[in-house]
C-alpha positions as CSV (number, residue, x, y, z in Angstrom):
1,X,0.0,0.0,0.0
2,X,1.1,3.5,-0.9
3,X,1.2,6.2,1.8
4,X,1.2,9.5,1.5
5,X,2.9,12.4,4.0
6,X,1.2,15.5,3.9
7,X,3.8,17.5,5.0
8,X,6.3,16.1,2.3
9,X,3.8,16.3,-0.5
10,X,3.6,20.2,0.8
11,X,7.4,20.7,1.1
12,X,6.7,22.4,-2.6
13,X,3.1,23.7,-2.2
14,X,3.5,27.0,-3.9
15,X,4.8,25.3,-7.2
16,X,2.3,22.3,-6.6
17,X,-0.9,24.6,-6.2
18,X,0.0,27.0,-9.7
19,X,-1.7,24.1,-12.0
20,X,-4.9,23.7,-9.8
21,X,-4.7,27.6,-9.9
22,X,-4.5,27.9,-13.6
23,X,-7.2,25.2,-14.2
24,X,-9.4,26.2,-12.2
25,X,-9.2,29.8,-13.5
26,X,-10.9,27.9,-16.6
27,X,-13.7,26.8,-15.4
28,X,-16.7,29.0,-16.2
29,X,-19.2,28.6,-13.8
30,X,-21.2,31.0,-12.0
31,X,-23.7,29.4,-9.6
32,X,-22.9,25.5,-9.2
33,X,-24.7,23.7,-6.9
34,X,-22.1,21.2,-6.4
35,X,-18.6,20.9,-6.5
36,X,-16.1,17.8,-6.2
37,X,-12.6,17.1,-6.2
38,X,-11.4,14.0,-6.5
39,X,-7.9,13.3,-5.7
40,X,-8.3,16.3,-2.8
41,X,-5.3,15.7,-1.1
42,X,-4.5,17.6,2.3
43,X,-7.0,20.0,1.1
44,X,-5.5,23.1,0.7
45,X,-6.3,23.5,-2.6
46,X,-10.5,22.6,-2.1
47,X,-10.3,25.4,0.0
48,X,-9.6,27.8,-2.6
49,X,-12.8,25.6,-4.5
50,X,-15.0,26.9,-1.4
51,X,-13.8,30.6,-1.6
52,X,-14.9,31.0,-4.9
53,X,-18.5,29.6,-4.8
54,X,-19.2,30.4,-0.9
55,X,-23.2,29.1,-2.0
56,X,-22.1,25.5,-3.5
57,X,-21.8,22.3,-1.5
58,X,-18.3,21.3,-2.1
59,X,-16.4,18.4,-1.3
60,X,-13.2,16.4,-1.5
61,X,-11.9,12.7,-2.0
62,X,-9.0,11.1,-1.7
63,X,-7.6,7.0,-0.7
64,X,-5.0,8.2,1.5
65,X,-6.5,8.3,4.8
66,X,-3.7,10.6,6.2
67,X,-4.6,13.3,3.7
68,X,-8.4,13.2,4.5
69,X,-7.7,13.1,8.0
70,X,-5.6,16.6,7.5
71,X,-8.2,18.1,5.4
72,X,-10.6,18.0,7.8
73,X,-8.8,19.3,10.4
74,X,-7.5,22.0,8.5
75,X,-10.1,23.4,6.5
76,X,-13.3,23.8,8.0
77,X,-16.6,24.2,5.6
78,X,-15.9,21.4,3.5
79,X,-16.9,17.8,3.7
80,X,-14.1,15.4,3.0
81,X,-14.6,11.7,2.3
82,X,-12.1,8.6,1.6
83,X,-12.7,6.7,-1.5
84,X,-11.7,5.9,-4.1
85,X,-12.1,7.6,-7.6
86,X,-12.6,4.4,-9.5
87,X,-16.1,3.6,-7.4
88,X,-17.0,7.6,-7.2
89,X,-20.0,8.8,-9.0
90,X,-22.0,12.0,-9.4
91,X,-25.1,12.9,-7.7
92,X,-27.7,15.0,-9.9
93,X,-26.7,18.2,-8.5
94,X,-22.6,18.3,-8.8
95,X,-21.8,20.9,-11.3
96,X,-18.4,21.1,-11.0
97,X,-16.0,18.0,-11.4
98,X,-12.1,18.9,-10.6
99,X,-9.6,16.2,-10.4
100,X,-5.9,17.6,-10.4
101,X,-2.6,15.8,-10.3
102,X,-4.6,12.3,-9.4
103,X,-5.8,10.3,-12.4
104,X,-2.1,9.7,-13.3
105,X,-2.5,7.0,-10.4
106,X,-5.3,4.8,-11.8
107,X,-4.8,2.8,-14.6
108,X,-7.8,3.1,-16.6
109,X,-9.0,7.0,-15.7
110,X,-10.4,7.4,-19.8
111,X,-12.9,5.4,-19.0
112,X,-13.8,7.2,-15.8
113,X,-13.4,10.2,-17.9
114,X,-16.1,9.2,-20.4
115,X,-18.2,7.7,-17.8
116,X,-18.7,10.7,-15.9
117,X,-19.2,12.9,-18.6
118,X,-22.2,10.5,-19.4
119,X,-23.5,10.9,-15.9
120,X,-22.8,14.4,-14.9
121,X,-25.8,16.5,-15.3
122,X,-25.8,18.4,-19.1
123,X,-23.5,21.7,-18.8
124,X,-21.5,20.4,-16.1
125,X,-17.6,21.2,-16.2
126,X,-14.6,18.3,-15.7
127,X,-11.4,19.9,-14.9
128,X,-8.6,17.8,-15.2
129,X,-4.5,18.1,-14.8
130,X,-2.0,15.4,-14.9
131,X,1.2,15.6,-15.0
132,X,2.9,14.7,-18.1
133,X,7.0,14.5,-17.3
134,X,7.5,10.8,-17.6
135,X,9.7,11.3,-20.3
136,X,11.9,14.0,-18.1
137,X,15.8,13.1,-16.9
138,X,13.6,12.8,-13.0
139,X,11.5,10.0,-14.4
140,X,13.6,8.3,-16.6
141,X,15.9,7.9,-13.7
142,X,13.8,6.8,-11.6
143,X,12.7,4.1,-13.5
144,X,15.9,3.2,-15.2
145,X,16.5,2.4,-11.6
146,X,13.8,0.6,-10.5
147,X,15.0,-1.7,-13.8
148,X,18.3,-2.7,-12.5
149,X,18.6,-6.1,-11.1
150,X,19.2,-5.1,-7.9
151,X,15.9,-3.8,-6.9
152,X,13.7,-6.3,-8.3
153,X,11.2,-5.7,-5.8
154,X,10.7,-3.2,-8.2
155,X,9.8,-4.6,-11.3
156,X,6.7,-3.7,-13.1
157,X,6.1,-0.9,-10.4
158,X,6.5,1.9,-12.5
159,X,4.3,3.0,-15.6
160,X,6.4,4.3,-18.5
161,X,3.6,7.0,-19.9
162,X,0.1,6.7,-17.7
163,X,-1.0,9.7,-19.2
164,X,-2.6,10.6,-22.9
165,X,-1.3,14.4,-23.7
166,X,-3.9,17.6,-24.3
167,X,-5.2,16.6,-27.8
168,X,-5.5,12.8,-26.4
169,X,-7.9,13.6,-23.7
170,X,-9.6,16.3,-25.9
171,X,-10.3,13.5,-28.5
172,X,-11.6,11.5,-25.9
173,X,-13.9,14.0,-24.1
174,X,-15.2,15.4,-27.8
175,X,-16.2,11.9,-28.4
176,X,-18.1,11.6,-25.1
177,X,-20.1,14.6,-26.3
178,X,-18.4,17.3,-24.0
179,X,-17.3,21.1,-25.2
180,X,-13.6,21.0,-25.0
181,X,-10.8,22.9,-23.6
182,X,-7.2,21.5,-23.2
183,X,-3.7,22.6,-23.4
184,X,0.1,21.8,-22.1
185,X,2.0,23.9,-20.1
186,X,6.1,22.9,-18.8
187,X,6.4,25.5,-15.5
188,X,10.2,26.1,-14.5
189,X,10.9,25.7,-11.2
190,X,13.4,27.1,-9.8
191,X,14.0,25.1,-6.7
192,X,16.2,26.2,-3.9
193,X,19.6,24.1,-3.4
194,X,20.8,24.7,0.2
195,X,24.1,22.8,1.6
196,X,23.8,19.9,3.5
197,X,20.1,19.3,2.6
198,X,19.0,16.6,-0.2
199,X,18.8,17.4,-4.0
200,X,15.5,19.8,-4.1
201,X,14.8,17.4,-7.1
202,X,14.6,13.9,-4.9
203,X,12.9,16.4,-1.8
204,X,10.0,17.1,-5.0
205,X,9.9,13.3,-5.8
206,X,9.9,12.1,-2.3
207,X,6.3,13.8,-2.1
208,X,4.9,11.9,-5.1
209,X,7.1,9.7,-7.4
210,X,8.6,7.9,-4.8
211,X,5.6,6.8,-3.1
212,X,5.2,3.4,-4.5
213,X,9.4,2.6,-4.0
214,X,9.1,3.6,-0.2
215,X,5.7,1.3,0.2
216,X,7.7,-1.5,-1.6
217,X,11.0,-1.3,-0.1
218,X,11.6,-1.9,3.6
219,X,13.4,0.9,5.7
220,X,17.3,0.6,4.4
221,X,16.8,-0.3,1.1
222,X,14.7,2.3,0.2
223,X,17.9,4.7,2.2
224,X,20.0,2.9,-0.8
225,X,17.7,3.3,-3.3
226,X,17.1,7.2,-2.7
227,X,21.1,8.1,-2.3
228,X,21.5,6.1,-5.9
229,X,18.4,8.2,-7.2
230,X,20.2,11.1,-5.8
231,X,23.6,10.7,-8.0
232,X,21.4,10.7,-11.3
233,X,19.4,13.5,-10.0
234,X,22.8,15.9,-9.7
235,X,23.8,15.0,-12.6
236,X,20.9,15.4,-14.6
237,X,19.7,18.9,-12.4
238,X,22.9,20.5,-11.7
239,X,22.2,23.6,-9.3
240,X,23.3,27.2,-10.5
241,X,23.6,30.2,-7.7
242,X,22.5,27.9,-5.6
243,X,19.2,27.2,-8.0
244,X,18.4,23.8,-10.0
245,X,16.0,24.5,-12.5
246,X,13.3,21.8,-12.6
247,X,11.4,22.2,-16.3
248,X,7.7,20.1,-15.3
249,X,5.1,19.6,-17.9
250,X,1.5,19.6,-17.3
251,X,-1.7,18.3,-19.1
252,X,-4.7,20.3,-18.9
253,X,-8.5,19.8,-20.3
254,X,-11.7,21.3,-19.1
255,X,-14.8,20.0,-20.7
256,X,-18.7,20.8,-20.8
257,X,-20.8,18.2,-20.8
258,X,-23.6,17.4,-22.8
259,X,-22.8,20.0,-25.8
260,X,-21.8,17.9,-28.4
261,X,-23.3,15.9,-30.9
């Protein structure tokens, strides 16, 4: 089982939250009467769902019992719920779909996509972002890796491309009869390198990437695994004025249900 540390997945919140912010600035909707995000995580980011439509009933999903359990500690006004996204599906009234930086974890999420463009109510928005790096130096890495004999634990773990890009989803939504909206975007971030302190690269993927190595590694191999991670990482990120620049790319579609043919 994969765990999740809120706290680590936050150590980069500012660059982690710019997507959700940029999506959601998409989504054109005045009045809805619900809104969902699946994949909520600690909840930081539903909060900013609340802000904007103080009159919808909003709520947030996510497996990973630690991030529910700090979402509703930490932000008040919203009703959080563990599930999973796979079994989730809309009551008549949700409005608003947003699932960011999640659906890269379940094989299968097209189909979820065209299934709940079928059941969401007509003029409904899905909001969507996955990233789509898995051809960066941070992910080819990692999974060259995972490959080598020595961690065999390993093998089969890690998904080469679990994402479609922009015109890949917006093929798939037009299809399902949805309005569509959906670009690609590669932030720069420039990540602080401070002395004595971990790559800022292997800090980012400790929060996400990594996930499924720590759960399948025990304690000290999962130490070896990381420092090995972190020799590719240097190489491949080499910091400047104390700066690594950390080039992500990022898969974005918004669509309206219910408008098409």
């Amino acid at each position: 089982m994969t765990t999740w540390d809120p706290t680590t997945y936050l150590r980069y919140g500012d660059e982690r939250a710019r997507p959700f912010l940029d999506l959601v600035a998409r989504i054109d909707a005045d009045r809805p009467r619900a809104v969902v995000d699946l994949g909520c995580g600690p909840g930081n980011l539903t909060a900013t769902l609340a802000a904007r439509w103080p009159n919808a009933r909003v709520e947030g999903i996510d497996s990973a019992p630690e991030m529910v359990e700090r979402a509703r500690r930490e932000v008040p006004g919203v009703d959080f719920g563990l599930g999973d996204v796979r079994d989730w599906r809309p009551a008549p009234d949700v409005d608003v779909l947003v699932s960011n930086a999640a659906l890269q974890w379940v094989p299968g999420h097209e189909e979820l996509l065209t299934r709940w463009a079928g059941e969401l109510p007509a003029g409904a928005v899905i909001a969507v972002q996955v990233p789509g790096n898995f051809g960066a130096p941070s992910h080819r890495a990692l999974r060259e890796l995972a490959a080598e004999p020595a961690w065999a634990p390993l093998a089969g773990l890690l998904r080469e491309s679990p994402v479609r890009d922009a015109a890949g989803y917006a093929t798939l939504l037009t299809a399902a009869g949805c309005a569509v909206d959906a670009w690609e975007t590669t932030y720069v971030h420039l990540l602080p390198a401070e002395p004595g302190v971990d790559h800022p690269v292997l800090r980012w993927m400790d929060g996400t990437a990594l996930r499924p190595v720590r759960a399948a590694l025990d304690d000290e191999a999962f130490a070896a695994f990381r420092r090995q991670l972190a020799v590719r990482l240097e190489a491949a990120y080499p910091a400047r004025d104390s700066l690594v620049y950390f080039p992500f790319h990022r898969i974005f579609v918004v669509a309206r249900t219910g408008v098409g043919g």
